[in-house]
C-alpha positions as CSV (number, residue, x, y, z in Angstrom):
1,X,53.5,60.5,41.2
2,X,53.8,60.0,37.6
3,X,56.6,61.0,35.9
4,X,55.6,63.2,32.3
5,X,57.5,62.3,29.1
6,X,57.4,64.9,26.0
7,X,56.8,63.4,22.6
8,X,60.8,64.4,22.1
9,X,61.2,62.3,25.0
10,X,59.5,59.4,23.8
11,X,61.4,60.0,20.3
12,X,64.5,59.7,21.5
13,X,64.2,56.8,24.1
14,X,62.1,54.7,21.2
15,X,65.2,55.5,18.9
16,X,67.5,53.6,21.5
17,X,64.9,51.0,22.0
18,X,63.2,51.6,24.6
19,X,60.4,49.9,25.7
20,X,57.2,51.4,24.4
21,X,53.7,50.4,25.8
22,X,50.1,51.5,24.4
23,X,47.3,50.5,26.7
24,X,44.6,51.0,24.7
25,X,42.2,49.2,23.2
26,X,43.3,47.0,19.9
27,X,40.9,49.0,17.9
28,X,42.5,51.8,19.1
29,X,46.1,50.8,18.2
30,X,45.2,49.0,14.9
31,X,44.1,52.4,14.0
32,X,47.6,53.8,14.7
33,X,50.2,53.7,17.5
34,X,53.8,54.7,18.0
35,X,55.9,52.7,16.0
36,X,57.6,49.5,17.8
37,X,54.6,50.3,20.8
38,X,53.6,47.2,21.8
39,X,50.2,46.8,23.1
40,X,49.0,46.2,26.6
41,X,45.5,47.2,27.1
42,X,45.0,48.5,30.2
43,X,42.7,45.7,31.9
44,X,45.7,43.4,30.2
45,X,48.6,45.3,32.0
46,X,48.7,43.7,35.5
47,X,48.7,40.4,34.3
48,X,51.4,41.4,31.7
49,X,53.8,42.6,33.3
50,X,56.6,40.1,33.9
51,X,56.8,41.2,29.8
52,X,58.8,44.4,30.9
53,X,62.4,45.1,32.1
54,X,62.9,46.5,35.3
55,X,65.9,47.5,34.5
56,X,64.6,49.9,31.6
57,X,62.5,52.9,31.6
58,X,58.7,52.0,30.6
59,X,57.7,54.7,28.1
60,X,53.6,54.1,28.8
61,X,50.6,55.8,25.8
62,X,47.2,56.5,25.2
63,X,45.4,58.2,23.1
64,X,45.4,61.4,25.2
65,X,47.5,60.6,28.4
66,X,44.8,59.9,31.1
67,X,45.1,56.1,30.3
68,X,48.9,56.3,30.2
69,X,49.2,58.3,33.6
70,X,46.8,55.5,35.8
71,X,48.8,52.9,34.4
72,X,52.5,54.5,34.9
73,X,51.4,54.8,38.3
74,X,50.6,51.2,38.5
75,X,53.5,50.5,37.1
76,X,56.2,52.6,39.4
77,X,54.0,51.4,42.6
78,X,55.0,47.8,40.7
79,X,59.1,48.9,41.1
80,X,59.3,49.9,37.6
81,X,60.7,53.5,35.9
82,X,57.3,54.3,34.4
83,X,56.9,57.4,31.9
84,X,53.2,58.8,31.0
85,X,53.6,60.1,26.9
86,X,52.4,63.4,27.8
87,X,49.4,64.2,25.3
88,X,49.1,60.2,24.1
89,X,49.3,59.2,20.5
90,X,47.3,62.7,19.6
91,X,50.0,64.7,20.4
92,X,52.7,62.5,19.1
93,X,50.6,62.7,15.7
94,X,49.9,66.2,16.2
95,X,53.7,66.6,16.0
96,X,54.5,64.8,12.8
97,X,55.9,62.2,14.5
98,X,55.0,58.6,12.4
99,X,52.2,56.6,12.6
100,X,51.7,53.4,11.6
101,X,48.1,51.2,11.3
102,X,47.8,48.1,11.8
103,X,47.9,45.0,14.6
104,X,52.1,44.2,15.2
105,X,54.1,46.5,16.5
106,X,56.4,46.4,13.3
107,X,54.0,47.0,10.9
């Protein structure tokens, strides 16, 4: 069962560095993602994997939180401390929380 994260969730975890990870597609992200997400497009995921911490919760985001939920799934059958971003990148925008465009996760 997939554990929910609120956008405050998410704010708070990203602000101690936690690991972030939008699997959507790059058009999707280049048009605005989370900053410090890093992108893992869902048909990437499974082969990118050994990229996360198991040690660390995985903060996991969409656009909406469909994406995000199959994939945190995947990811706590996989051993790991998975959270879907309840409401994707939409509701993290919706809430004023920063955007940034662009293909790094820095930028």
């Amino acid at each position: 069962m997939t554990t929910l994260a609120s956008i405050d969730e998410l704010a708070a975890a990203a602000a101690d560095g936690a690991a972030v990870v939008d699997v959507r597609e790059p058009g999707e992200y280049v048009g605005g993602h989370v900053p410090g997400a890093v992108l893992m497009p869902m048909g990437q995921l499974p082969s990118r994997v050994g990229e996360l911490d198991r040690q660390r919760p995985v903060y996991v985001i969409c656009a909406s939180g469909n994406r995000s939920r199959a994939m945190s799934d995947y990811l706590a059958r996989a051993g790991f401390d998975a959270r879907s971003v309840d409401g994707g990148t939409a509701a993290w925008a919706a809430a004023g929380r920063p955007v940034v465009a662009g293909a790094k996760p820095s930028a």
